[in-house]
TORDRENLUM-256694 format. One record per residue: x, y, z of N, C-alpha, C, O in turn; residue in one letter. Coordinates in pm, whole numbers, plus 50000, padded with zeros to 5 digits. Layout:
residues N
<node><n_xx>X</n_xx><n_yy>Y</n_yy><n_zz>Z</n_zz><ca_xx>X</ca_xx><ca_yy>Y</ca_yy><ca_zz>Z</ca_zz><c_xx>X</c_xx><c_yy>Y</c_yy><c_zz>Z</c_zz><o_xx>X</o_xx><o_yy>Y</o_yy><o_zz>Z</o_zz><aa>A</aa></node>
...
***
This chain:
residues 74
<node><n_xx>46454</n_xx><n_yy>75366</n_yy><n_zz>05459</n_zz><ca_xx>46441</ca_xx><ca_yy>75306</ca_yy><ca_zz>05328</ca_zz><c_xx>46481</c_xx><c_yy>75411</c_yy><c_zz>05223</c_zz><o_xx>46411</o_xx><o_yy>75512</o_yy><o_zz>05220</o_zz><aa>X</aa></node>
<node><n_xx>46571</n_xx><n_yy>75403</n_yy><n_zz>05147</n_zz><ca_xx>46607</ca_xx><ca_yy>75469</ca_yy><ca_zz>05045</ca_zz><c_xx>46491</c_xx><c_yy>75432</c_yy><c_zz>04917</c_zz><o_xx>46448</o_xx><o_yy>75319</o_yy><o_zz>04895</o_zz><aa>X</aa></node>
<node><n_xx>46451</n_xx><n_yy>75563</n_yy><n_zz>04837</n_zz><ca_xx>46405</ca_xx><ca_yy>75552</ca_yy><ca_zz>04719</ca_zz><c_xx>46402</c_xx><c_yy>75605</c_yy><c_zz>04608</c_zz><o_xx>46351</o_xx><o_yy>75716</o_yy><o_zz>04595</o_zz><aa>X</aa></node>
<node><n_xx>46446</n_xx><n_yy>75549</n_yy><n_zz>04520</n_zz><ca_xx>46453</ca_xx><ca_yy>75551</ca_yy><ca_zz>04378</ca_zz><c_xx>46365</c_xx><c_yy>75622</c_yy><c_zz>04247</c_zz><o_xx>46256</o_xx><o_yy>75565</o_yy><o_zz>04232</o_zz><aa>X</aa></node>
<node><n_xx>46387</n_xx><n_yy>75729</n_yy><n_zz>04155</n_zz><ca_xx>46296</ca_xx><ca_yy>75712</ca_yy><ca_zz>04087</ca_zz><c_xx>46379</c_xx><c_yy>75627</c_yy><c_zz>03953</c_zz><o_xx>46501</o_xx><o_yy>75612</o_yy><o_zz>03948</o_zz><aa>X</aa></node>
<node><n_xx>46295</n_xx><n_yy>75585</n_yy><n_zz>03866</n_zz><ca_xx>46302</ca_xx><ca_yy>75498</ca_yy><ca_zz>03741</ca_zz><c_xx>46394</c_xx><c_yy>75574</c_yy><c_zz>03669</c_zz><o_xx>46474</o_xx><o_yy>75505</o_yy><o_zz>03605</o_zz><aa>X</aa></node>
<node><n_xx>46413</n_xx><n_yy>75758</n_yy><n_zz>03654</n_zz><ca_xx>46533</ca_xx><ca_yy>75753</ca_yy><ca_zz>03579</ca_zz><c_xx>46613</c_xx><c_yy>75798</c_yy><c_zz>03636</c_zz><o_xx>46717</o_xx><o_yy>75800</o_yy><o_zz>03571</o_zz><aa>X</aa></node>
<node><n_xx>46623</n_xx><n_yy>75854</n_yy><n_zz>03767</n_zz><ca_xx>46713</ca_xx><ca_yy>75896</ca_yy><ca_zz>03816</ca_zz><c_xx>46846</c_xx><c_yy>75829</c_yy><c_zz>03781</c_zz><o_xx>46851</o_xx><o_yy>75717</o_yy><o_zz>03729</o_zz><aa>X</aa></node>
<node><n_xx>46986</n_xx><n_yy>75926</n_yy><n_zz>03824</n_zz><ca_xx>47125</ca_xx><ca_yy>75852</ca_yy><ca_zz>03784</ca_zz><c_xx>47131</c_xx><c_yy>75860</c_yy><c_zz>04002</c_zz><o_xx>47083</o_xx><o_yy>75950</o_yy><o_zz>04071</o_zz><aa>X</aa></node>
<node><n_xx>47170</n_xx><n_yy>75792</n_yy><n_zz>04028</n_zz><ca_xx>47206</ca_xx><ca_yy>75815</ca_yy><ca_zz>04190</ca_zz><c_xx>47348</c_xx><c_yy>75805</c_yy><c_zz>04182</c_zz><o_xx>47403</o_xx><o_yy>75753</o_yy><o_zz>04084</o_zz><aa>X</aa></node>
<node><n_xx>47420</n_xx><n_yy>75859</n_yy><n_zz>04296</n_zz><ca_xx>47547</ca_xx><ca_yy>75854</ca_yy><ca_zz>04270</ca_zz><c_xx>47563</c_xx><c_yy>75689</c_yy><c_zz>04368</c_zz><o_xx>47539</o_xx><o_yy>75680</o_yy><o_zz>04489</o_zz><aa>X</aa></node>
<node><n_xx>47597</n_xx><n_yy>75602</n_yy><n_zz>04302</n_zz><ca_xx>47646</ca_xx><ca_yy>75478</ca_yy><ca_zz>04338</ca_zz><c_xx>47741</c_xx><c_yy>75439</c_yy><c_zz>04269</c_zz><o_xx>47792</o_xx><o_yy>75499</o_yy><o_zz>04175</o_zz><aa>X</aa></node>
<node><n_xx>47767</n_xx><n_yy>75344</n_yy><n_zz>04308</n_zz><ca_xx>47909</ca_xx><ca_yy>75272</ca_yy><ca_zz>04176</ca_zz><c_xx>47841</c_xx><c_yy>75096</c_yy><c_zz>04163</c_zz><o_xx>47861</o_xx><o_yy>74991</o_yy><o_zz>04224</o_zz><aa>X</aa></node>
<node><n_xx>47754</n_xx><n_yy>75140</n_yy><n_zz>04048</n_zz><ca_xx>47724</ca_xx><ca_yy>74961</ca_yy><ca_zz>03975</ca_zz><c_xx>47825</c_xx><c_yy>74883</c_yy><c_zz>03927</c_zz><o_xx>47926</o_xx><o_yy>74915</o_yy><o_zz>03864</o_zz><aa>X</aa></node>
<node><n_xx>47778</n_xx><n_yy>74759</n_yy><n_zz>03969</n_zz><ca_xx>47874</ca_xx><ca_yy>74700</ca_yy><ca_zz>03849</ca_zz><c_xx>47800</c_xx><c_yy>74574</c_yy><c_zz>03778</c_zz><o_xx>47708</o_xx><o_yy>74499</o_yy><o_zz>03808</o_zz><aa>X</aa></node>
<node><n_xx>47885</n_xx><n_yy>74588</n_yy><n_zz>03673</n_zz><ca_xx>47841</ca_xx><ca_yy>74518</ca_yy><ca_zz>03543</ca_zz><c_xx>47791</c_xx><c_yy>74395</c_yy><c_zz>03567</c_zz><o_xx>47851</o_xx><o_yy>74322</o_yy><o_zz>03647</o_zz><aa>X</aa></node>
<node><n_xx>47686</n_xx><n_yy>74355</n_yy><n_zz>03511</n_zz><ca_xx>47620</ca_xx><ca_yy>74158</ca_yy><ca_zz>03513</ca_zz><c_xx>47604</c_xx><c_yy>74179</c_yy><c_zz>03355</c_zz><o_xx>47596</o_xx><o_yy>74285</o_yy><o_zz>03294</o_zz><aa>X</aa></node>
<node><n_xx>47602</n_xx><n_yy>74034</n_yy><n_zz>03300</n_zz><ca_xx>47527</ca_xx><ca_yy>74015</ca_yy><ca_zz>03187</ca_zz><c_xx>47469</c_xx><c_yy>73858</c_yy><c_zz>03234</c_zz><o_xx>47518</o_xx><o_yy>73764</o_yy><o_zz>03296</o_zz><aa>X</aa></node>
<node><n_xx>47306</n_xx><n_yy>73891</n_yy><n_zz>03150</n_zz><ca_xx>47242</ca_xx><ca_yy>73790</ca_yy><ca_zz>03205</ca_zz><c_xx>47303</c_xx><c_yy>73620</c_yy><c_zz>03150</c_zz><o_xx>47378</o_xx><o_yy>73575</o_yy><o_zz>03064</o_zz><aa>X</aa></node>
<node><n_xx>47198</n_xx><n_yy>73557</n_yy><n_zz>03288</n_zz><ca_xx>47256</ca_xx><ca_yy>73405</ca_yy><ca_zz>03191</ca_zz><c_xx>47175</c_xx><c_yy>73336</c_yy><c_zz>03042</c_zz><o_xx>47056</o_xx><o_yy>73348</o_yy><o_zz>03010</o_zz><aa>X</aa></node>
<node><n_xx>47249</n_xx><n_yy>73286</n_yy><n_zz>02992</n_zz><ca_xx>47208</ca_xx><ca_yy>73247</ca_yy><ca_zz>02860</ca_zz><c_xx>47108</c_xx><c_yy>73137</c_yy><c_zz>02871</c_zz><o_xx>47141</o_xx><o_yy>73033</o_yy><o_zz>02812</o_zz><aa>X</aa></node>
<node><n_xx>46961</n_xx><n_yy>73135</n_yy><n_zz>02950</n_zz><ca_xx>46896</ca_xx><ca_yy>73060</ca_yy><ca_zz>02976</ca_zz><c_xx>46792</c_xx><c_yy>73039</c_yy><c_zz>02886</c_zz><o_xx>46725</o_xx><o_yy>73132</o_yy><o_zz>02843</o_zz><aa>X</aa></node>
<node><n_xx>46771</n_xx><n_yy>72900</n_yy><n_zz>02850</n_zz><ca_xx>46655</ca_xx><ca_yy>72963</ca_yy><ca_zz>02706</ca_zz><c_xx>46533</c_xx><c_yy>72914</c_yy><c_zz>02763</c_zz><o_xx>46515</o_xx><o_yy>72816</o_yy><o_zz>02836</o_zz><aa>X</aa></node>
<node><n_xx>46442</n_xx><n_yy>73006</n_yy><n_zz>02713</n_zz><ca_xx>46302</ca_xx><ca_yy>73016</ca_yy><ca_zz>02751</ca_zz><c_xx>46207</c_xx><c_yy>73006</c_yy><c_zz>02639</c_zz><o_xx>46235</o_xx><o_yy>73071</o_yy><o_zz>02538</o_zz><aa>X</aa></node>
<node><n_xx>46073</n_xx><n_yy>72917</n_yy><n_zz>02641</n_zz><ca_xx>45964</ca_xx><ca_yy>72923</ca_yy><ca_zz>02520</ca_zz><c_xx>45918</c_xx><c_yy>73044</c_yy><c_zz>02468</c_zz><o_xx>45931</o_xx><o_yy>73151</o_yy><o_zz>02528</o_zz><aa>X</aa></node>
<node><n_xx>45868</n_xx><n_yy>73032</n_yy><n_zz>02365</n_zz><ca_xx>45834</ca_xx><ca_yy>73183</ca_yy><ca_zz>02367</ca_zz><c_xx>45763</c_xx><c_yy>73151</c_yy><c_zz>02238</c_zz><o_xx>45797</o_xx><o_yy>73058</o_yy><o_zz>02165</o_zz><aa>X</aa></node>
<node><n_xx>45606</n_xx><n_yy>73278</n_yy><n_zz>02198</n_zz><ca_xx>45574</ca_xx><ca_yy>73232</ca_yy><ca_zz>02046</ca_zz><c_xx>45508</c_xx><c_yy>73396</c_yy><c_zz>02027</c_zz><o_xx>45439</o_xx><o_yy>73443</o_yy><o_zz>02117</o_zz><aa>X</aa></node>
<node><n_xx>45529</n_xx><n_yy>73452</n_yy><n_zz>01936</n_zz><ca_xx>45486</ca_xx><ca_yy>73608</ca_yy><ca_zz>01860</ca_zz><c_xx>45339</c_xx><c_yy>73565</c_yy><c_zz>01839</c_zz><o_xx>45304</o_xx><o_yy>73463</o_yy><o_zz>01780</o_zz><aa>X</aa></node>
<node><n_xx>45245</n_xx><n_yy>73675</n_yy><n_zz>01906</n_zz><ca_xx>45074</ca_xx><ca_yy>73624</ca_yy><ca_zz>01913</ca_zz><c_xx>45066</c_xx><c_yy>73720</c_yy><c_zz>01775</c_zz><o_xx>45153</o_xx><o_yy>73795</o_yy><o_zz>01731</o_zz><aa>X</aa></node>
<node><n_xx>44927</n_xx><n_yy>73690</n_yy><n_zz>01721</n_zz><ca_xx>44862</ca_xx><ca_yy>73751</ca_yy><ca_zz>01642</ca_zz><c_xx>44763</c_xx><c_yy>73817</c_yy><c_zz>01673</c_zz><o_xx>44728</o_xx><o_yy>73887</o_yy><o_zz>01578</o_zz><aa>X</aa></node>
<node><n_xx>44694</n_xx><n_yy>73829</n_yy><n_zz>01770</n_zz><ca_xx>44628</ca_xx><ca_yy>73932</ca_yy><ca_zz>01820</ca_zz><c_xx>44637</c_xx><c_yy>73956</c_yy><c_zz>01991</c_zz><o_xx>44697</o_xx><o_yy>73873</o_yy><o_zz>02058</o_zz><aa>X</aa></node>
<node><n_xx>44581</n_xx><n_yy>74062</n_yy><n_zz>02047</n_zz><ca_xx>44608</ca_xx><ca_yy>74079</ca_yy><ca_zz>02162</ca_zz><c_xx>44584</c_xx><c_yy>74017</c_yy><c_zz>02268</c_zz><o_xx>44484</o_xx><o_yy>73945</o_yy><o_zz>02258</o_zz><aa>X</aa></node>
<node><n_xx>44642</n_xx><n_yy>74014</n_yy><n_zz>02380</n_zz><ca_xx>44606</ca_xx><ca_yy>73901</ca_yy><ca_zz>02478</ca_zz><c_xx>44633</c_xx><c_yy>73976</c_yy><c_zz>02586</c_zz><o_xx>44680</o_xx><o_yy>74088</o_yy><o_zz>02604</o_zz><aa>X</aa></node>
<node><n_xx>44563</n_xx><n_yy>73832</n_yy><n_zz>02696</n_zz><ca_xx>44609</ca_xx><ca_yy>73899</ca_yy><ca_zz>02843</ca_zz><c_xx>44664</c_xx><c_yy>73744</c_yy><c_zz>02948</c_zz><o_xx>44622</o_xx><o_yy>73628</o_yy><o_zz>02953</o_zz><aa>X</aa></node>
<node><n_xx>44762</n_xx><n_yy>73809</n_yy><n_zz>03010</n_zz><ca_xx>44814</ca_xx><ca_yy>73692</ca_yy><ca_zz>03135</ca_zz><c_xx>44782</c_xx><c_yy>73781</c_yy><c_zz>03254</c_zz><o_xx>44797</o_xx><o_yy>73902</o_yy><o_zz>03271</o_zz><aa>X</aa></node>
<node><n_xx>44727</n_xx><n_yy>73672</n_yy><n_zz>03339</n_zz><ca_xx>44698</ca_xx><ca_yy>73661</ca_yy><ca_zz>03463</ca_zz><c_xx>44820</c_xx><c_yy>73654</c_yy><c_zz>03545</c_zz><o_xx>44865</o_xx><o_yy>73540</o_yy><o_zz>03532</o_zz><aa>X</aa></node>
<node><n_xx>44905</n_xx><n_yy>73736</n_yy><n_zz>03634</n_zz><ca_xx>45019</ca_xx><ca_yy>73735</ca_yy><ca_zz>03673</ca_zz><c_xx>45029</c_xx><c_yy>73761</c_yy><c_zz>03839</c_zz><o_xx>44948</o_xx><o_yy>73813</o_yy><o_zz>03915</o_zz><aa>X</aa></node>
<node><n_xx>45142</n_xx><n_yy>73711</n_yy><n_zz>03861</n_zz><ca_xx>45140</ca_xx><ca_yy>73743</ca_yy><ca_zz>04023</ca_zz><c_xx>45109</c_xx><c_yy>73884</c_yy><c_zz>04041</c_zz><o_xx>45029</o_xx><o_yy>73922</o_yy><o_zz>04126</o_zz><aa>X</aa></node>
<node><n_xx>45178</n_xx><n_yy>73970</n_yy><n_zz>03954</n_zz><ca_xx>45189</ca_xx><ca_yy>74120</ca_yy><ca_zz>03966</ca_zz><c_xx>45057</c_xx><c_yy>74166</c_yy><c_zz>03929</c_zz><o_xx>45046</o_xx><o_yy>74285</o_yy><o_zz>03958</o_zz><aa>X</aa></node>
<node><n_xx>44920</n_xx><n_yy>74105</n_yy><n_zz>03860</n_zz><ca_xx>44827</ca_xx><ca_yy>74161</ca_yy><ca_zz>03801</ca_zz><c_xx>44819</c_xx><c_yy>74089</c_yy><c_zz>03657</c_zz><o_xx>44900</o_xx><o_yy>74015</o_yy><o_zz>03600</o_zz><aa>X</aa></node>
<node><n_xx>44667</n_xx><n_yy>74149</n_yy><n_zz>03610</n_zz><ca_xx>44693</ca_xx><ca_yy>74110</ca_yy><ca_zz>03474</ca_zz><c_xx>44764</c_xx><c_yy>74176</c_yy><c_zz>03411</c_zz><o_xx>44795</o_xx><o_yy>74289</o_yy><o_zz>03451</o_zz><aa>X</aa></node>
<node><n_xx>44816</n_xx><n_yy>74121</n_yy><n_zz>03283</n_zz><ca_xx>44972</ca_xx><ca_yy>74231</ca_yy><ca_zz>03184</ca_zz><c_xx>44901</c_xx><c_yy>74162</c_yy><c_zz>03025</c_zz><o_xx>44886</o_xx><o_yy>74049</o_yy><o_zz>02978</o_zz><aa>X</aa></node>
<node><n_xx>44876</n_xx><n_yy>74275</n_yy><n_zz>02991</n_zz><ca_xx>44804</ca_xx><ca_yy>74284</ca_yy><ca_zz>02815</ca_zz><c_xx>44952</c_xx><c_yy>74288</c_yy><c_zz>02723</c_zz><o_xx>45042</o_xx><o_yy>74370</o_yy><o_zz>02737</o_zz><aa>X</aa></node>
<node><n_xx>44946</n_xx><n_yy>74190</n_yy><n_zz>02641</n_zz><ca_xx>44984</ca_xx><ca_yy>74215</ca_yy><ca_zz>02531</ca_zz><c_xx>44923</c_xx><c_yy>74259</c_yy><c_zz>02409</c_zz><o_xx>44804</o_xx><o_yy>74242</o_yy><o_zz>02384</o_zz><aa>X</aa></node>
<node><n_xx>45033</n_xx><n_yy>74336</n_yy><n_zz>02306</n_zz><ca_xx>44921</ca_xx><ca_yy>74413</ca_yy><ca_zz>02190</ca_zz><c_xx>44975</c_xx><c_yy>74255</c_yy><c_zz>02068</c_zz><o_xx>45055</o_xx><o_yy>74163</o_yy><o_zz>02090</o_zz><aa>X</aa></node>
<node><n_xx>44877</n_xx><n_yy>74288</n_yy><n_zz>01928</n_zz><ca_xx>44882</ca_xx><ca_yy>74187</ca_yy><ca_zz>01854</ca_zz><c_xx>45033</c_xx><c_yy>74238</c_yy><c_zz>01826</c_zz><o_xx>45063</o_xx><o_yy>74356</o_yy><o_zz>01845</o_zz><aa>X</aa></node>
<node><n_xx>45133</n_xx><n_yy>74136</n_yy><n_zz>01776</n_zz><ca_xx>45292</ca_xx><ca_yy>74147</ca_yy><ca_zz>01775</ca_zz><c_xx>45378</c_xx><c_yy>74076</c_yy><c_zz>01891</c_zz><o_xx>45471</o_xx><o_yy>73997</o_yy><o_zz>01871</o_zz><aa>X</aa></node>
<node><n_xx>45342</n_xx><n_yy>74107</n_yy><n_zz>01982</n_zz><ca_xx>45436</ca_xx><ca_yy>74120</ca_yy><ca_zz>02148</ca_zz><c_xx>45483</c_xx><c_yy>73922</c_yy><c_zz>02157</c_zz><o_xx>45433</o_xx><o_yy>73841</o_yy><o_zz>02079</o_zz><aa>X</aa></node>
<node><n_xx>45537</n_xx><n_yy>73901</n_yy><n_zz>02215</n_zz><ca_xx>45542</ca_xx><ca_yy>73786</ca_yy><ca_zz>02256</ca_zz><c_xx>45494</c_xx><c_yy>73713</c_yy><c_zz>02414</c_zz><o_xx>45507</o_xx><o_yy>73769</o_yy><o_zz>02522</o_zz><aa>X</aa></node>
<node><n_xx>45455</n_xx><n_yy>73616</n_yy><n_zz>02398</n_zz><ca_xx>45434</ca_xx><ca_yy>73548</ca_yy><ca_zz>02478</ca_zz><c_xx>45515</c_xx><c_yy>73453</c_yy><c_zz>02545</c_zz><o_xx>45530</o_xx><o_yy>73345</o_yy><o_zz>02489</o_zz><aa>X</aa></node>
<node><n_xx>45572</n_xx><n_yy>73475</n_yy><n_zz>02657</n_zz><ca_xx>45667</ca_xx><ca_yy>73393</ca_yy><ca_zz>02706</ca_zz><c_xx>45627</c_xx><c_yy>73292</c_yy><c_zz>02800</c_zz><o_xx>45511</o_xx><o_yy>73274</o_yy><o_zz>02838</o_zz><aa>X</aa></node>
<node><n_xx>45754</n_xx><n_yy>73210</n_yy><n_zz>02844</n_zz><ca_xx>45740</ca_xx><ca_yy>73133</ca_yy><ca_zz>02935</ca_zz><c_xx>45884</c_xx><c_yy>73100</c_yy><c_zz>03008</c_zz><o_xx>45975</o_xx><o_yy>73037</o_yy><o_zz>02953</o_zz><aa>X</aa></node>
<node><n_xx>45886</n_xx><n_yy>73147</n_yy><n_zz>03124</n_zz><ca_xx>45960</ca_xx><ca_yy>73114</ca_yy><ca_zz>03216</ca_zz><c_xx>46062</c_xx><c_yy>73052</c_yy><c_zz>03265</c_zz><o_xx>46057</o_xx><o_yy>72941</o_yy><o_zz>03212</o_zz><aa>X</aa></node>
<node><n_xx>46134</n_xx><n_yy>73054</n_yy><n_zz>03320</n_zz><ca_xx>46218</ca_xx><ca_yy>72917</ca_yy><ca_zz>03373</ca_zz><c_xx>46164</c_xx><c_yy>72806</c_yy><c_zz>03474</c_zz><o_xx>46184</o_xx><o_yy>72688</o_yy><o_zz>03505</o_zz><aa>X</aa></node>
<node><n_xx>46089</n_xx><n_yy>72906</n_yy><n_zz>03506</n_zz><ca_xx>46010</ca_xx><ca_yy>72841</ca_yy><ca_zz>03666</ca_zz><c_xx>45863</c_xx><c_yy>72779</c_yy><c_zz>03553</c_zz><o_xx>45803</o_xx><o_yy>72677</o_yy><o_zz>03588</o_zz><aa>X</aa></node>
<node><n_xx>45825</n_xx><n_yy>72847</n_yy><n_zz>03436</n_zz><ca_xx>45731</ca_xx><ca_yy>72761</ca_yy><ca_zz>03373</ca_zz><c_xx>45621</c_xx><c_yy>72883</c_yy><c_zz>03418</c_zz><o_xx>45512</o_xx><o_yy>72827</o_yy><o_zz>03415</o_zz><aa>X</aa></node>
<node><n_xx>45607</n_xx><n_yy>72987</n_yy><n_zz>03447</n_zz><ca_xx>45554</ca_xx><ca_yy>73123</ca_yy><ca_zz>03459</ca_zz><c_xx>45558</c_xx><c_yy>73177</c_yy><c_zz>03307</c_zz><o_xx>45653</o_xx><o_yy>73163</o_yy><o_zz>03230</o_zz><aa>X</aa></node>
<node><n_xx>45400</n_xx><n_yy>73262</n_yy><n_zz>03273</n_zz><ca_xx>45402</ca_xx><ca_yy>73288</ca_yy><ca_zz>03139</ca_zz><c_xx>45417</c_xx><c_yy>73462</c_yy><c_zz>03161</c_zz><o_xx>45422</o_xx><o_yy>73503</o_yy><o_zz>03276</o_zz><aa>X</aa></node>
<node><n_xx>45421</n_xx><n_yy>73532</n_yy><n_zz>03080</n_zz><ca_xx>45462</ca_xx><ca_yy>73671</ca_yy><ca_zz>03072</ca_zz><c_xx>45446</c_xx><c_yy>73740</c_yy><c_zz>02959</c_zz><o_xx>45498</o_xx><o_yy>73682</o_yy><o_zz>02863</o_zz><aa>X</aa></node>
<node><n_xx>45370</n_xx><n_yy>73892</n_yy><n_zz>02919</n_zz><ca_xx>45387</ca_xx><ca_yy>73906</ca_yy><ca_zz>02772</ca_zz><c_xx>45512</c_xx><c_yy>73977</c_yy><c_zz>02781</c_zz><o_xx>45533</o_xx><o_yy>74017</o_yy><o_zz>02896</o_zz><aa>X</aa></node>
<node><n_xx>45629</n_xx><n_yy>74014</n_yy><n_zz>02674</n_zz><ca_xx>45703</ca_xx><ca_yy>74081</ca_yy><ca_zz>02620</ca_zz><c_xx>45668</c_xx><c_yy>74162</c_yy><c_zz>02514</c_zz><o_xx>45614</o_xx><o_yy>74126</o_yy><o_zz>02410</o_zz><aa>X</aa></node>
<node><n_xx>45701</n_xx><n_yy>74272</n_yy><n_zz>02544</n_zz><ca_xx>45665</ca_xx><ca_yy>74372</ca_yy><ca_zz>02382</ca_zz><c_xx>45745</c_xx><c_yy>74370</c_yy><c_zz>02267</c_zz><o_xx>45862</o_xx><o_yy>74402</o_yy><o_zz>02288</o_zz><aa>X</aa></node>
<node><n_xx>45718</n_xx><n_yy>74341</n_yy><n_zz>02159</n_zz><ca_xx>45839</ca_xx><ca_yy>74358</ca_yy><ca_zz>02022</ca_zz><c_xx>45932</c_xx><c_yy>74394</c_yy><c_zz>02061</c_zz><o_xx>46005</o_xx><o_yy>74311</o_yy><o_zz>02116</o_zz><aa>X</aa></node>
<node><n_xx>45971</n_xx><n_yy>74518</n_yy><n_zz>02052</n_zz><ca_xx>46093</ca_xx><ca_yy>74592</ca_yy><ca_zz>02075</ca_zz><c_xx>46180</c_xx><c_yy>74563</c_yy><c_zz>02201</c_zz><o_xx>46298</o_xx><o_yy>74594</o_yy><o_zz>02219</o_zz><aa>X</aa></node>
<node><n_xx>46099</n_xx><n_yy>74498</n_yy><n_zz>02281</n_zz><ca_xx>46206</ca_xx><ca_yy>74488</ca_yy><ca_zz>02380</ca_zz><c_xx>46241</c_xx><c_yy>74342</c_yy><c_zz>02358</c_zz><o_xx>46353</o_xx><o_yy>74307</o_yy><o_zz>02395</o_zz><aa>X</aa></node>
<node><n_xx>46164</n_xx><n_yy>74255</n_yy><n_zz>02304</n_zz><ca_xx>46263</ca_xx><ca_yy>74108</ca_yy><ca_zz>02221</ca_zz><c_xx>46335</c_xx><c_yy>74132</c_yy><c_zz>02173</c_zz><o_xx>46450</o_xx><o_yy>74103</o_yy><o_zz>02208</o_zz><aa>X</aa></node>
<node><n_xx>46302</n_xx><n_yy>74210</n_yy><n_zz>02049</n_zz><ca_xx>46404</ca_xx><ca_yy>74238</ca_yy><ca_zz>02009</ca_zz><c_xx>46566</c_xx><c_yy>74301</c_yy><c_zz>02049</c_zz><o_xx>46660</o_xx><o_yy>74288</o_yy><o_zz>01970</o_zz><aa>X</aa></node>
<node><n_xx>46580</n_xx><n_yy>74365</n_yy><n_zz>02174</n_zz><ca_xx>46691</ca_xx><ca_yy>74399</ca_yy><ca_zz>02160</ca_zz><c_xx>46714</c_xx><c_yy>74299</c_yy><c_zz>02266</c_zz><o_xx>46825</o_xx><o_yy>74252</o_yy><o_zz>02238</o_zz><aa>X</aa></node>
<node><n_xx>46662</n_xx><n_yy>74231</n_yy><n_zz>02391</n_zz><ca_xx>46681</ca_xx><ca_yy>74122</ca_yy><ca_zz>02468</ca_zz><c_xx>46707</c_xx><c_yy>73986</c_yy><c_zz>02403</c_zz><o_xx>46805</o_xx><o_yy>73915</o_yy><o_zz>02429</o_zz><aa>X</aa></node>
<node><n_xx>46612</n_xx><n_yy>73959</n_yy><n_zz>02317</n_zz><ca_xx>46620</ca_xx><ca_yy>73771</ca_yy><ca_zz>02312</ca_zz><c_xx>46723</c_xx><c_yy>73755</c_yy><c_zz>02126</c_zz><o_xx>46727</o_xx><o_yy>73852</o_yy><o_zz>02051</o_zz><aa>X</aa></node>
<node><n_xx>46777</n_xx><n_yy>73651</n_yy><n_zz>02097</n_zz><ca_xx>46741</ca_xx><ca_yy>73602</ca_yy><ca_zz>01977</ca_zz><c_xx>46704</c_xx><c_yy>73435</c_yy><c_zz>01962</c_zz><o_xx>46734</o_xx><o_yy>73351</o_yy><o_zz>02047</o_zz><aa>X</aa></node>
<node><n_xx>46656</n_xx><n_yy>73417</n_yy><n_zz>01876</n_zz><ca_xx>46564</ca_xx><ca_yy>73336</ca_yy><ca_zz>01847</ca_zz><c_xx>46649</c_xx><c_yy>73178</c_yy><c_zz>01790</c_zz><o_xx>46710</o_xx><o_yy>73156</o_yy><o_zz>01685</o_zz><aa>X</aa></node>
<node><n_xx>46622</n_xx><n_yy>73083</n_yy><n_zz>01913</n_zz><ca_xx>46710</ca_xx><ca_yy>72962</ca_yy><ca_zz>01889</ca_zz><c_xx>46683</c_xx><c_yy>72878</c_yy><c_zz>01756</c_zz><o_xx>46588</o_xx><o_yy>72807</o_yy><o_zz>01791</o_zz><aa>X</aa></node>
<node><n_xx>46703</n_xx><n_yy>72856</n_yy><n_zz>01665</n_zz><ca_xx>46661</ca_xx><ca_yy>72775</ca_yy><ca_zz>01550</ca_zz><c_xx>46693</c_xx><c_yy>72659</c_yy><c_zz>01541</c_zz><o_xx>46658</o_xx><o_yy>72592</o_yy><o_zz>01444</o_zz><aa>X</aa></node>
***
């Protein structure tokens, strides 16, 4: 089993994906929360978003990473 750390560069040759343009629910909480997840519970702080899935699975997201991941369907 080969293993990885999180920043390592390994010498491989990736190649490029960009994700699919799938839209998902989603609503910015006002105070902090928690989801119950396959992986464990996952806290969101007041700000973060609250998502929901394709499969209909909820998830928090942190600000900053909406921000540079999602924009917002109107």
């Amino acid at each position: 089993m080969i293993r990885f750390n999180q920043y390592d560069d390994p010498n491989i040759e990736f190649k490029k994906a960009i994700k699919k343009p799938l839209p998902i629910s989603c609503v910015q909480m006002d105070e902090e929360f928690e989801v119950a997840t396959l992986e464990g519970i996952m806290k969101g702080k007041k700000g973060d978003w609250l998502m929901k899935g394709v499969n209909g699975e909820l998830y928090p997201c942190a600000h900053d990473i909406f921000i540079k991941s999602y924009d917002l369907i109107e």
